[in-house]
PDB file of N, CA, C and O in Angstrom:
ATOM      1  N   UNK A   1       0.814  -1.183   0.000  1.00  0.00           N
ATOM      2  CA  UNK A   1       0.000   0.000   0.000  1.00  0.00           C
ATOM      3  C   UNK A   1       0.869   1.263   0.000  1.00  0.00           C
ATOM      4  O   UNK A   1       0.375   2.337  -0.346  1.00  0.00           O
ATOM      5  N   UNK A   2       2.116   1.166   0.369  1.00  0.00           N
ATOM      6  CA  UNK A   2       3.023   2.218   1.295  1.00  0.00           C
ATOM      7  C   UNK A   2       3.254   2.817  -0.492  1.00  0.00           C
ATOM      8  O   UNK A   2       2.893   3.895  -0.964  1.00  0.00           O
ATOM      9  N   UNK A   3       4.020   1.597  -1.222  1.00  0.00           N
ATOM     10  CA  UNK A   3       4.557   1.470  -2.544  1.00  0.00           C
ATOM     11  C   UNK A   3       3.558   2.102  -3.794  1.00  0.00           C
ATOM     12  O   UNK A   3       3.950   2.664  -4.818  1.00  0.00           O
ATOM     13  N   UNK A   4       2.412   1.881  -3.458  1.00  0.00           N
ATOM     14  CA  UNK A   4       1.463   2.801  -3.895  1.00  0.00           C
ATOM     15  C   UNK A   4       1.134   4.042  -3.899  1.00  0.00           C
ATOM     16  O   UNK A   4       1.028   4.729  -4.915  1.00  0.00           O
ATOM     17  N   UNK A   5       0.919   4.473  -2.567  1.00  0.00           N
ATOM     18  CA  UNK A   5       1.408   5.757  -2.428  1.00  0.00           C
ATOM     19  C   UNK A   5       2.588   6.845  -3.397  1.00  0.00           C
ATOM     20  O   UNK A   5       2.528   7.843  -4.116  1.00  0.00           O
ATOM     21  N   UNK A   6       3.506   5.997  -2.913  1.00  0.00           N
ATOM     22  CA  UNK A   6       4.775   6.523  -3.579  1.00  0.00           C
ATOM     23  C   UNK A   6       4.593   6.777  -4.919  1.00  0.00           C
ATOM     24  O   UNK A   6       4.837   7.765  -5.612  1.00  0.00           O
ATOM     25  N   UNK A   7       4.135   5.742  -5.143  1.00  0.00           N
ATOM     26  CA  UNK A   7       4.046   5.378  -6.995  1.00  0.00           C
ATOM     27  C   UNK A   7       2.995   6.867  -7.631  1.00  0.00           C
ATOM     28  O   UNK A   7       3.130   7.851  -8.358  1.00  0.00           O
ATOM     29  N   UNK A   8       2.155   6.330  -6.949  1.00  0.00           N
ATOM     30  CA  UNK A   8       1.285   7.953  -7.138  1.00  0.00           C
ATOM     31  C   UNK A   8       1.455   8.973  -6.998  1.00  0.00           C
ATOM     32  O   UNK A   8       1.062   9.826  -7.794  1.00  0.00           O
ATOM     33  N   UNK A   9       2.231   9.271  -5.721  1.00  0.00           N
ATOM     34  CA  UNK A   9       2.889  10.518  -5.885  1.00  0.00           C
ATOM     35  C   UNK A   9       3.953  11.091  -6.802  1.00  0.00           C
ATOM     36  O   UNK A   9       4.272  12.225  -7.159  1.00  0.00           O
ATOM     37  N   UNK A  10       4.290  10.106  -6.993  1.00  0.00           N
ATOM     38  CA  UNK A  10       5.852  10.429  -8.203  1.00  0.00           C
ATOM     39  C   UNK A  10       5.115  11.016  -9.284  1.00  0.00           C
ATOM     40  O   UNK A  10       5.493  11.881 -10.074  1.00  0.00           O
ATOM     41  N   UNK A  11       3.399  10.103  -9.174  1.00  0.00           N
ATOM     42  CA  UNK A  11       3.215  10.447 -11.058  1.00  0.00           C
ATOM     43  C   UNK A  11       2.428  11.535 -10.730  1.00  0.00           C
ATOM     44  O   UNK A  11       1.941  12.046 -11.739  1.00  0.00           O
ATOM     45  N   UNK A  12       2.001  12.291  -9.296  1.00  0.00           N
ATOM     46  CA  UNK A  12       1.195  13.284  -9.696  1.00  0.00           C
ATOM     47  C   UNK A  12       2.407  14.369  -9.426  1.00  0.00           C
ATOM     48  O   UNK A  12       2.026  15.458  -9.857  1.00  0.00           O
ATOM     49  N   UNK A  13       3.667  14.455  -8.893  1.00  0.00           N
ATOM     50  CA  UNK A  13       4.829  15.256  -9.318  1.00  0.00           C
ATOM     51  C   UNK A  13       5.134  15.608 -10.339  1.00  0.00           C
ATOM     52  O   UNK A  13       5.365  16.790 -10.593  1.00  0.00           O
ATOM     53  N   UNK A  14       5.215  14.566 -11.258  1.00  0.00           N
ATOM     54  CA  UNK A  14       5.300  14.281 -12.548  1.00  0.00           C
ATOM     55  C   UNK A  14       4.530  14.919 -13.293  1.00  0.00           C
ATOM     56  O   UNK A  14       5.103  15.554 -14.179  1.00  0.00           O
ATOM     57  N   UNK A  15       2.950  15.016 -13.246  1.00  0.00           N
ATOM     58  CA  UNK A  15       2.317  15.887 -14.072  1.00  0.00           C
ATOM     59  C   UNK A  15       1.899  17.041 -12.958  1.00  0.00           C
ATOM     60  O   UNK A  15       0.820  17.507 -13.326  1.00  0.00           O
ATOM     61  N   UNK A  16       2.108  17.340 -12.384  1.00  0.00           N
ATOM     62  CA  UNK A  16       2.342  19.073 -11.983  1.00  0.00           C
ATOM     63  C   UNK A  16       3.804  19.557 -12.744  1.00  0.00           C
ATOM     64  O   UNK A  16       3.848  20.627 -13.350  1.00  0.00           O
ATOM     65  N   UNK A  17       4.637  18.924 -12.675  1.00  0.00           N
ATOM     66  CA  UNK A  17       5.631  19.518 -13.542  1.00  0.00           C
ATOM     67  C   UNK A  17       5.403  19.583 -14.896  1.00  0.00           C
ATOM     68  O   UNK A  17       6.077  20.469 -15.423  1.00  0.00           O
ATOM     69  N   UNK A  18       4.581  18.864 -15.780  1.00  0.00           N
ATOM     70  CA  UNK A  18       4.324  18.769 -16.817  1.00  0.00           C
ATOM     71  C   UNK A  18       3.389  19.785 -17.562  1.00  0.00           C
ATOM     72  O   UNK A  18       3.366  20.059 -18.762  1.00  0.00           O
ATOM     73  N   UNK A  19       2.633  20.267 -16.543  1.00  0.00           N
ATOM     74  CA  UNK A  19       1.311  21.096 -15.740  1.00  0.00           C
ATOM     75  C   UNK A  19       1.975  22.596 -16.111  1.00  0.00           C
ATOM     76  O   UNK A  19       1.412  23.199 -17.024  1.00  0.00           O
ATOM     77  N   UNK A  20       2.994  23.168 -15.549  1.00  0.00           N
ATOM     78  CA  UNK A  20       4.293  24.179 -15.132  1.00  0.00           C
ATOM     79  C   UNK A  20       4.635  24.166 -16.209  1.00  0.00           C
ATOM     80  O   UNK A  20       4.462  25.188 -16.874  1.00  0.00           O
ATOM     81  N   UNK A  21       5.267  22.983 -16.818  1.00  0.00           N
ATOM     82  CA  UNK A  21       6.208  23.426 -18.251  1.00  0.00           C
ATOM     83  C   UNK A  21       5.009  24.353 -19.520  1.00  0.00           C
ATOM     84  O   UNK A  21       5.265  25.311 -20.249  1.00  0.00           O
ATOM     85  N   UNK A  22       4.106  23.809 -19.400  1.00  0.00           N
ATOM     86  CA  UNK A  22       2.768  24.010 -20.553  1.00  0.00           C
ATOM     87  C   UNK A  22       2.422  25.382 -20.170  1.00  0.00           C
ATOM     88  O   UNK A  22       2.629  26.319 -20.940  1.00  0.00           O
ATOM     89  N   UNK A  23       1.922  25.529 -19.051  1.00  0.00           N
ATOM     90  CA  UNK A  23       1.884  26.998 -18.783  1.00  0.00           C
ATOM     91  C   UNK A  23       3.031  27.792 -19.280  1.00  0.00           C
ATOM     92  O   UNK A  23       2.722  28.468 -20.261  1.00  0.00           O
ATOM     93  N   UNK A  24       4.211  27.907 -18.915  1.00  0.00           N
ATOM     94  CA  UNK A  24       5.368  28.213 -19.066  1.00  0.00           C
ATOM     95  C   UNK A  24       5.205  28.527 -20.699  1.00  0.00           C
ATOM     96  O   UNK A  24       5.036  29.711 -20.991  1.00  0.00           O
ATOM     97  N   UNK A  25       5.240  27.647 -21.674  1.00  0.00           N
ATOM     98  CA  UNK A  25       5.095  28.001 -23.164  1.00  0.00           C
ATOM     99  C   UNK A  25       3.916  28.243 -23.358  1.00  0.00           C
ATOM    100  O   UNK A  25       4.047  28.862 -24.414  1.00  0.00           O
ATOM    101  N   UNK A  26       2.671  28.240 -23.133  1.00  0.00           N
ATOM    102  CA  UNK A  26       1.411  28.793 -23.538  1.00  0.00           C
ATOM    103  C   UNK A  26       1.639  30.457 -23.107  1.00  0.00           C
ATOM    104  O   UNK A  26       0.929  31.192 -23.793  1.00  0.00           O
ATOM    105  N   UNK A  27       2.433  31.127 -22.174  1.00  0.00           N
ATOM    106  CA  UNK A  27       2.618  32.387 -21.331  1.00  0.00           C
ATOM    107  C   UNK A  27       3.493  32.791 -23.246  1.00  0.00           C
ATOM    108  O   UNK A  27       3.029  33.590 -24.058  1.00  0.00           O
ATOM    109  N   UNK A  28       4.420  32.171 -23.384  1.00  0.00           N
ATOM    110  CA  UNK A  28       5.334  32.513 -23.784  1.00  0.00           C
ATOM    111  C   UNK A  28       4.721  32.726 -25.636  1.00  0.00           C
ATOM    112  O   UNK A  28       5.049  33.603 -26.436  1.00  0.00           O
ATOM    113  N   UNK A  29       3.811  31.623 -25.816  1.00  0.00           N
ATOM    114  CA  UNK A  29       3.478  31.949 -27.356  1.00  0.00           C
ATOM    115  C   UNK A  29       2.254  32.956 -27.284  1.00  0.00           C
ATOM    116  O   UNK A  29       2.142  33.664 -28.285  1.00  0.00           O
ATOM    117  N   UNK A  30       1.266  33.158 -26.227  1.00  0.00           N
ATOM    118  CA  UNK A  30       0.504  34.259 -25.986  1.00  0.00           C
ATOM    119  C   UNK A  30       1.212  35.701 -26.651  1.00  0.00           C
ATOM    120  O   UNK A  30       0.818  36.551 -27.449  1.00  0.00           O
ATOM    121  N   UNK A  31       2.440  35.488 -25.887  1.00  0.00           N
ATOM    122  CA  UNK A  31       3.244  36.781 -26.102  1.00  0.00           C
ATOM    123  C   UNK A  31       3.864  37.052 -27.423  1.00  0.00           C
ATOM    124  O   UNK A  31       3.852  38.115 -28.044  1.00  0.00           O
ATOM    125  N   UNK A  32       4.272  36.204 -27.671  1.00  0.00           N
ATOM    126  CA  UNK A  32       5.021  35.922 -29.297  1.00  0.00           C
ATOM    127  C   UNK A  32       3.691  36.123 -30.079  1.00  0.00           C
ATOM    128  O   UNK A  32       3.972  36.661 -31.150  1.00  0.00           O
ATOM    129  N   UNK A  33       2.069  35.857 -29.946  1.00  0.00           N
ATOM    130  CA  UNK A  33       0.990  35.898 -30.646  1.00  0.00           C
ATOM    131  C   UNK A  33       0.939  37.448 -30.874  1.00  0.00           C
ATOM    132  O   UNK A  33       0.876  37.954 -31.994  1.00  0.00           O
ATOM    133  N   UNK A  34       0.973  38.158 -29.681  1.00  0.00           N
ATOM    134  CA  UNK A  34       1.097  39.528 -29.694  1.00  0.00           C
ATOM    135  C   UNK A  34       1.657  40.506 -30.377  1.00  0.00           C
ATOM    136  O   UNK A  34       1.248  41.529 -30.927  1.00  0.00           O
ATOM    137  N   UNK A  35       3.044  39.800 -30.180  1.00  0.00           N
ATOM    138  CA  UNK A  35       3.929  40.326 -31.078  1.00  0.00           C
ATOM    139  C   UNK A  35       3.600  40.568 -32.330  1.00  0.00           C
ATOM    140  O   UNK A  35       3.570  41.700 -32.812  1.00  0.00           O
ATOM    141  N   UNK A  36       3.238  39.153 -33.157  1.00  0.00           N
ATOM    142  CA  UNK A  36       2.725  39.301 -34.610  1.00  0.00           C
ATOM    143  C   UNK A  36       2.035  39.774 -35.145  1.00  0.00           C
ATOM    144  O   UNK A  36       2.260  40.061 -36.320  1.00  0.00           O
ATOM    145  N   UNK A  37       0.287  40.231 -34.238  1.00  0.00           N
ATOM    146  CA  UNK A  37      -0.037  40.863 -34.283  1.00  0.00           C
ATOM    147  C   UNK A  37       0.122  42.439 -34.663  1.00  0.00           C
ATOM    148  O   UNK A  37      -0.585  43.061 -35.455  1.00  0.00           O
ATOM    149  N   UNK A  38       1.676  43.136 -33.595  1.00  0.00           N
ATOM    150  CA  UNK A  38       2.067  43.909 -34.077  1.00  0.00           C
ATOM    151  C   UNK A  38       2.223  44.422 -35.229  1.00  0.00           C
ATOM    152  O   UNK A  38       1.642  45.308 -35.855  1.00  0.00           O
ATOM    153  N   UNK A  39       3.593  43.350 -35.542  1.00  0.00           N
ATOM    154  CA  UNK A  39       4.217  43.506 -36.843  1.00  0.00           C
ATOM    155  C   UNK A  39       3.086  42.988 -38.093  1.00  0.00           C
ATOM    156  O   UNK A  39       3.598  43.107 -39.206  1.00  0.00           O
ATOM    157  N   UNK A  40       1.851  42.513 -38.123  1.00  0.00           N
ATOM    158  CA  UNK A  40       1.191  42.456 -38.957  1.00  0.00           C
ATOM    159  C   UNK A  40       0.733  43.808 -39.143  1.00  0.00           C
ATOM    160  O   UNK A  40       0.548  44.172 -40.304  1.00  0.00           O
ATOM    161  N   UNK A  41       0.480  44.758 -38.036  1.00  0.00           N
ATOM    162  CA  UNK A  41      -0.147  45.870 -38.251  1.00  0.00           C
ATOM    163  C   UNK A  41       1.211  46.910 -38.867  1.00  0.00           C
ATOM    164  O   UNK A  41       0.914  47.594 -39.846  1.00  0.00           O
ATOM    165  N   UNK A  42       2.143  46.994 -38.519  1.00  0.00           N
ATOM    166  CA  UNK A  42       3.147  47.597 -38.779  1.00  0.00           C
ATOM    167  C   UNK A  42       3.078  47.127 -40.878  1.00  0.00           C
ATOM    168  O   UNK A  42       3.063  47.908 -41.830  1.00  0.00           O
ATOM    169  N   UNK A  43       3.061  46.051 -40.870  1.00  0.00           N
ATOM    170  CA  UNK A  43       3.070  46.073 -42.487  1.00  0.00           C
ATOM    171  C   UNK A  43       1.826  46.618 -43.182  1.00  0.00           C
ATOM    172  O   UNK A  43       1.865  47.392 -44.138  1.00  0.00           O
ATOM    173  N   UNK A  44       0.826  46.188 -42.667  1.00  0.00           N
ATOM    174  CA  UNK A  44      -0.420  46.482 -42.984  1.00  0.00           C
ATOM    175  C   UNK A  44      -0.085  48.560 -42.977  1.00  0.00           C
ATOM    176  O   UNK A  44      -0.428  49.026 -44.063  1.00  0.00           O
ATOM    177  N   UNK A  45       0.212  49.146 -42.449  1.00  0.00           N
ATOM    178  CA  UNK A  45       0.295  50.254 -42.358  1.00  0.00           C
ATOM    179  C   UNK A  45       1.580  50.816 -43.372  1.00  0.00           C
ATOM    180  O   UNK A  45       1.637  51.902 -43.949  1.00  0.00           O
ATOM    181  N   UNK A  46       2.415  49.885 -43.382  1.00  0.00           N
ATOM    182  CA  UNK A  46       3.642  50.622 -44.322  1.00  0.00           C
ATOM    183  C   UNK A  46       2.972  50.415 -46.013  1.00  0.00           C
ATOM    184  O   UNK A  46       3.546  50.894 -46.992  1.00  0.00           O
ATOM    185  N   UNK A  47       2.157  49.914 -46.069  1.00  0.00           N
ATOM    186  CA  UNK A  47       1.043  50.071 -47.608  1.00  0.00           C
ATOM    187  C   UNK A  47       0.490  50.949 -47.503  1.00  0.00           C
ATOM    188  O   UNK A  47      -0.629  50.689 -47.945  1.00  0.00           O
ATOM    189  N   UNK A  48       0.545  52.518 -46.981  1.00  0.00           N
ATOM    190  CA  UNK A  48      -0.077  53.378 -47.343  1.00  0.00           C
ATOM    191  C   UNK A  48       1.104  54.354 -47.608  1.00  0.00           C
ATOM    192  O   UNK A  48       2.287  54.349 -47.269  1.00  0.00           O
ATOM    193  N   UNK A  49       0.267  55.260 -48.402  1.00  0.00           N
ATOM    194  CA  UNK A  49       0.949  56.573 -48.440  1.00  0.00           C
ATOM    195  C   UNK A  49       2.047  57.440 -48.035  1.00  0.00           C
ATOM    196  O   UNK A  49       1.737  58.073 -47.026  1.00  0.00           O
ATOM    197  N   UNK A  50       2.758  57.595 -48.292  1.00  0.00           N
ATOM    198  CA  UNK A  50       3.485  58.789 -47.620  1.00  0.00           C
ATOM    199  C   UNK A  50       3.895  58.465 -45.877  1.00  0.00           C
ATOM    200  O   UNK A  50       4.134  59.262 -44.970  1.00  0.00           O
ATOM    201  N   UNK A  51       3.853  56.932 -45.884  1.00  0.00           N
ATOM    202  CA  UNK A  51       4.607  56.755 -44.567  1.00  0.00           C
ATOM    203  C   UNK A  51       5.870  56.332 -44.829  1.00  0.00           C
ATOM    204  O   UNK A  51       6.262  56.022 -45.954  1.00  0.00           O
ATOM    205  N   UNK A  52       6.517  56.306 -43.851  1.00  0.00           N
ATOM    206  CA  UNK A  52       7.941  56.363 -43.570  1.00  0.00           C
ATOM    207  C   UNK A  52       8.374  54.824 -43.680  1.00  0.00           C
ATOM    208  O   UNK A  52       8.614  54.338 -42.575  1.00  0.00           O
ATOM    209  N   UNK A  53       8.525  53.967 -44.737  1.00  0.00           N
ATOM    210  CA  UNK A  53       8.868  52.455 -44.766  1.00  0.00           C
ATOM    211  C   UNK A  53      10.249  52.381 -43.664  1.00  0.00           C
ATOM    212  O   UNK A  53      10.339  51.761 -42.604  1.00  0.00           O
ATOM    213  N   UNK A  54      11.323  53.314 -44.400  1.00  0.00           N
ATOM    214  CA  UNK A  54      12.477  52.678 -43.183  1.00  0.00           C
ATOM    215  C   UNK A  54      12.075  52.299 -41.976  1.00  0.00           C
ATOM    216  O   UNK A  54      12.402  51.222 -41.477  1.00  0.00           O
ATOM    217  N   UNK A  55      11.103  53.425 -41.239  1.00  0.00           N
ATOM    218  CA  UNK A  55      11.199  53.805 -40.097  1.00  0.00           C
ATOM    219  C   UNK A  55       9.884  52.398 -39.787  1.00  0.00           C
ATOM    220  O   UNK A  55      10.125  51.682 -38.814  1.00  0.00           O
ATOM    221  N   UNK A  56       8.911  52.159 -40.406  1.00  0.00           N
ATOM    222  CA  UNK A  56       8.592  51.233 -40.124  1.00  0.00           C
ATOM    223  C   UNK A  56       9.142  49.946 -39.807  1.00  0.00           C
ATOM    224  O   UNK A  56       8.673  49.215 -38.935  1.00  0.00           O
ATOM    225  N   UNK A  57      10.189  49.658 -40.554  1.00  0.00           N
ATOM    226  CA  UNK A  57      10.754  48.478 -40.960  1.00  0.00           C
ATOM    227  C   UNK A  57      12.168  48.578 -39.796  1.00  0.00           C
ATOM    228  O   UNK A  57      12.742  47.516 -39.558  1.00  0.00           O
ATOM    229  N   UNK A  58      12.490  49.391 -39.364  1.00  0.00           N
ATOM    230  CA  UNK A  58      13.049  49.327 -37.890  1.00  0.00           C
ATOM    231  C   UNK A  58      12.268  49.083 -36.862  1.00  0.00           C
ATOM    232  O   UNK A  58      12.818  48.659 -35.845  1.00  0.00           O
ATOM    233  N   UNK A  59      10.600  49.312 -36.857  1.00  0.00           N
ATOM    234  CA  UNK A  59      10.221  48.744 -36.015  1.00  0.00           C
ATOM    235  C   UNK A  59       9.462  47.480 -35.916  1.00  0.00           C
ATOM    236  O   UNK A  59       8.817  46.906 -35.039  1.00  0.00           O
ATOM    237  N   UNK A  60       9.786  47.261 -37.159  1.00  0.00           N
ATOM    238  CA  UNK A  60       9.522  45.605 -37.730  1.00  0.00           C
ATOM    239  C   UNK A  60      10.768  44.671 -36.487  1.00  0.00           C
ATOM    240  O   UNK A  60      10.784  43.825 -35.593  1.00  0.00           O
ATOM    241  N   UNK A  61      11.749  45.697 -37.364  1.00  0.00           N
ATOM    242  CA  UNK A  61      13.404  44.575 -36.767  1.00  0.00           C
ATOM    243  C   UNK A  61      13.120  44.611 -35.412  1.00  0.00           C
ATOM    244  O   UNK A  61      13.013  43.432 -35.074  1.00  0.00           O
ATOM    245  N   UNK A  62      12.892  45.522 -34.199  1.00  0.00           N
ATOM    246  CA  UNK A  62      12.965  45.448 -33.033  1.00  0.00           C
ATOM    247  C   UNK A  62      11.461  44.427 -32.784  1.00  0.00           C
ATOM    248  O   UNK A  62      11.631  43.229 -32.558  1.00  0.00           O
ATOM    249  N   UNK A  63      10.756  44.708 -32.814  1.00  0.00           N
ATOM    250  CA  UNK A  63       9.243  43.311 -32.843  1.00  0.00           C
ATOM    251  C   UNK A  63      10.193  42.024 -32.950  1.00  0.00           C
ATOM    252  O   UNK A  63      10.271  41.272 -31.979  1.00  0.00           O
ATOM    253  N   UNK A  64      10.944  41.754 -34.168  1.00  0.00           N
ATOM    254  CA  UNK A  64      11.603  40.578 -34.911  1.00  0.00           C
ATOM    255  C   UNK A  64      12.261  40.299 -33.299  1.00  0.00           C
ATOM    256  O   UNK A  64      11.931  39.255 -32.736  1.00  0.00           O
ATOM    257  N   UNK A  65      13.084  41.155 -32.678  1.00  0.00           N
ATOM    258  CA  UNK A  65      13.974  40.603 -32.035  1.00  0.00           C
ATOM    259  C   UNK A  65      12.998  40.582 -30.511  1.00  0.00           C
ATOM    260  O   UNK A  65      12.992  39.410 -30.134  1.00  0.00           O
ATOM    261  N   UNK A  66      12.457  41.171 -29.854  1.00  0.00           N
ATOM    262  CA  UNK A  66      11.199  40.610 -29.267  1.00  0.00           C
ATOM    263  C   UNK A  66      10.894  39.443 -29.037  1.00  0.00           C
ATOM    264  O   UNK A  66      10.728  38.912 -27.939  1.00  0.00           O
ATOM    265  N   UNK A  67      10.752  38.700 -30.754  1.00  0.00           N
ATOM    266  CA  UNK A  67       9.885  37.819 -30.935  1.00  0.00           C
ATOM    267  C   UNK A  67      11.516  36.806 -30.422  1.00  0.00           C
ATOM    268  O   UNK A  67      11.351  36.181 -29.374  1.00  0.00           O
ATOM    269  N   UNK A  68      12.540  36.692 -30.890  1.00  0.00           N
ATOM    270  CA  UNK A  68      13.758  35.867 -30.380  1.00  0.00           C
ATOM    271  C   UNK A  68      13.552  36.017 -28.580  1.00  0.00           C
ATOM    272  O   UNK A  68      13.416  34.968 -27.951  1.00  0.00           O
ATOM    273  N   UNK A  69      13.543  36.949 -28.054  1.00  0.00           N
ATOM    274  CA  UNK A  69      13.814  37.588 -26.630  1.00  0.00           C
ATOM    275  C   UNK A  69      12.712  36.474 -26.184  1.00  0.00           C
ATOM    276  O   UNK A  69      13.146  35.376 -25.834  1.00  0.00           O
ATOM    277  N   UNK A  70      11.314  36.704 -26.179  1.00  0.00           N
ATOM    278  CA  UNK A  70      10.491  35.798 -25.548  1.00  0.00           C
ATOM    279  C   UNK A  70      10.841  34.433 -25.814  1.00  0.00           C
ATOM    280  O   UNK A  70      10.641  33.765 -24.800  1.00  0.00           O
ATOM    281  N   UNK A  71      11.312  33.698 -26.835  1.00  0.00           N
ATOM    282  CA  UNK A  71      11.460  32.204 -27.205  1.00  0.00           C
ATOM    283  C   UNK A  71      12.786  31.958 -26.273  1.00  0.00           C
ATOM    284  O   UNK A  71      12.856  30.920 -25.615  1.00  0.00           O
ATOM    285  N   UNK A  72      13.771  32.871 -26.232  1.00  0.00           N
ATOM    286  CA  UNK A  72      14.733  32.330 -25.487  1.00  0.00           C
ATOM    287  C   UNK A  72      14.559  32.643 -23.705  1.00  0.00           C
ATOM    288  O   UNK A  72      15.186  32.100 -22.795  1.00  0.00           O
ATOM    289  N   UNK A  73      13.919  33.276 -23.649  1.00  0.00           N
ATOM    290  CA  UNK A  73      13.672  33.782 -22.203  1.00  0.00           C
ATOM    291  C   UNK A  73      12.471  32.448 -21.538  1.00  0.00           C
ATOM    292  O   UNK A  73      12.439  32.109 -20.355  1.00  0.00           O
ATOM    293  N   UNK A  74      11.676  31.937 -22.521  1.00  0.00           N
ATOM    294  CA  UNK A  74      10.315  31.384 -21.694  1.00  0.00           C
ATOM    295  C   UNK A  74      11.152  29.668 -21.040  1.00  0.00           C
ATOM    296  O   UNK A  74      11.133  28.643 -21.721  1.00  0.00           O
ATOM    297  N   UNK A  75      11.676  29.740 -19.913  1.00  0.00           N
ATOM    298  CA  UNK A  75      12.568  28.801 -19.469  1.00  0.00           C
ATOM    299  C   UNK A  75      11.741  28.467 -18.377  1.00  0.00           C
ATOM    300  O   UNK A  75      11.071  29.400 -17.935  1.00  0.00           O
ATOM    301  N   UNK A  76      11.544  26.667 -17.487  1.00  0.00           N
ATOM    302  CA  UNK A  76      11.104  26.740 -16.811  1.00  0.00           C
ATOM    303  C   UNK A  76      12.531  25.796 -15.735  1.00  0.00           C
ATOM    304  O   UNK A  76      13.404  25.408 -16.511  1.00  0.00           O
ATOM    305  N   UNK A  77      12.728  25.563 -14.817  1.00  0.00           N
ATOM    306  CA  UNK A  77      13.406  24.983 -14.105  1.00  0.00           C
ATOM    307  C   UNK A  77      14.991  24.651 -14.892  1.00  0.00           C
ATOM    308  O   UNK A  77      15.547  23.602 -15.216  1.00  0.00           O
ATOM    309  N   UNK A  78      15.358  26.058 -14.999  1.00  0.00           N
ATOM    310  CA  UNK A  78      16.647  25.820 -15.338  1.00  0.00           C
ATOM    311  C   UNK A  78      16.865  25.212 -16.822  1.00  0.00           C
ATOM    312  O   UNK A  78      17.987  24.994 -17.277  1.00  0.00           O
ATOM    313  N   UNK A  79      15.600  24.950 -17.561  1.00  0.00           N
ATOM    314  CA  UNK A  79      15.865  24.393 -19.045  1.00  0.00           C
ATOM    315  C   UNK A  79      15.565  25.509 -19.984  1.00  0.00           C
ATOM    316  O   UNK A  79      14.906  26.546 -19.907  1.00  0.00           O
ATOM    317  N   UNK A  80      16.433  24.803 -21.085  1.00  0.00           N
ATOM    318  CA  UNK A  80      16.497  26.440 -22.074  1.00  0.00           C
ATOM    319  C   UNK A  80      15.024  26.490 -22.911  1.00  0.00           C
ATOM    320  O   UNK A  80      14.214  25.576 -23.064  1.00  0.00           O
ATOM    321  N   UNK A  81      14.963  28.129 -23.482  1.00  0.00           N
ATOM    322  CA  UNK A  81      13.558  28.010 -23.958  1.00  0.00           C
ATOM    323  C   UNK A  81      13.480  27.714 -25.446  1.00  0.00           C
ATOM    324  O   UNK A  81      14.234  26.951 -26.050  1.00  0.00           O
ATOM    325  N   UNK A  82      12.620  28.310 -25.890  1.00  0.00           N
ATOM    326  CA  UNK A  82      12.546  27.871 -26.814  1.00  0.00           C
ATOM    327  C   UNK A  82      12.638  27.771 -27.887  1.00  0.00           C
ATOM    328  O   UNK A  82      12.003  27.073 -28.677  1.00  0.00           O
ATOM    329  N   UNK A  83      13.905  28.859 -28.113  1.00  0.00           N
ATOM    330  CA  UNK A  83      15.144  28.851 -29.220  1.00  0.00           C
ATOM    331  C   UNK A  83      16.564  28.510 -28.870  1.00  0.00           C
ATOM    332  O   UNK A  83      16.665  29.366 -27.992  1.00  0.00           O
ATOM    333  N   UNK A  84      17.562  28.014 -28.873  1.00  0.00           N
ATOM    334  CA  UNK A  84      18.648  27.706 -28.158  1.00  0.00           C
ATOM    335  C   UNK A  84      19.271  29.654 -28.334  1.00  0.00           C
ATOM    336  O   UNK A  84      18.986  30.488 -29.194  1.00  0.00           O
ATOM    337  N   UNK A  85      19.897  29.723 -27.479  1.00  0.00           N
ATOM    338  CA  UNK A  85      20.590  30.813 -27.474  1.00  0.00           C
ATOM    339  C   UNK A  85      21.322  31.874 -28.089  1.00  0.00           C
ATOM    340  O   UNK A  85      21.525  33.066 -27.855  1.00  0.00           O
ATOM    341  N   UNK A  86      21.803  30.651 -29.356  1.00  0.00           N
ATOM    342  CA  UNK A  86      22.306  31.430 -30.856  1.00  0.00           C
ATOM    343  C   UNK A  86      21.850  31.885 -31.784  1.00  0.00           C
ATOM    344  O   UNK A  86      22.493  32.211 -32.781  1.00  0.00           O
ATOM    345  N   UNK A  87      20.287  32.029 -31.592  1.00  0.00           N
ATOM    346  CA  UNK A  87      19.369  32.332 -32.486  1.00  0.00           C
ATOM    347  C   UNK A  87      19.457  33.394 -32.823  1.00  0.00           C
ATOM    348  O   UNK A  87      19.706  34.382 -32.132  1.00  0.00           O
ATOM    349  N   UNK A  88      19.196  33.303 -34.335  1.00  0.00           N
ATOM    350  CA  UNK A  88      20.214  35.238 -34.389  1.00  0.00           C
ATOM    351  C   UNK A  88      18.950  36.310 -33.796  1.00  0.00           C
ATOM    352  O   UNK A  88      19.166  37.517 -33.686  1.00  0.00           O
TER     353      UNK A  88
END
């Protein structure tokens, strides 16, 4: 009975951690969803008139790198996220 216990507890450890990691990347592509959002509007807007493309398209690049920042940042217990680190 004792062995049972145990056994069960390991596996409901087991999926609370599993529980944690999912949250952890659902937080993290929420945010990255956001992002795109952005930069969809940022293009959607550099098709008009007499706006400033460079200046858009620098704030394309900073969104772009955003979008790296959250993938490598969304880490849960010391494991890497979810671009390895060299991601340009």
């Amino acid at each position: 009975m004792r062995s049972d216990n145990k056994a069960l507890g390991a596996v409901s450890d087991a999926l609370g951690l599993g529980a944690a990691k999912v949250d952890t990347a659902y937080t993290a592509m929420a945010n990255a969803i956001d992002v795109v959002g952005e930069i969809k509007a940022k293009i959607v807007a550099a098709t008009e008139n007499g706006v400033d493309k460079k200046k858009v398209q620098e704030e394309i690049d900073q969104l772009q790198d955003q979008l790296v920042s959250i993938a490598q940042s969304a880490s849960f217990s010391g494991e890497t996220g979810l671009l390895p680190k060299t991601a340009p």
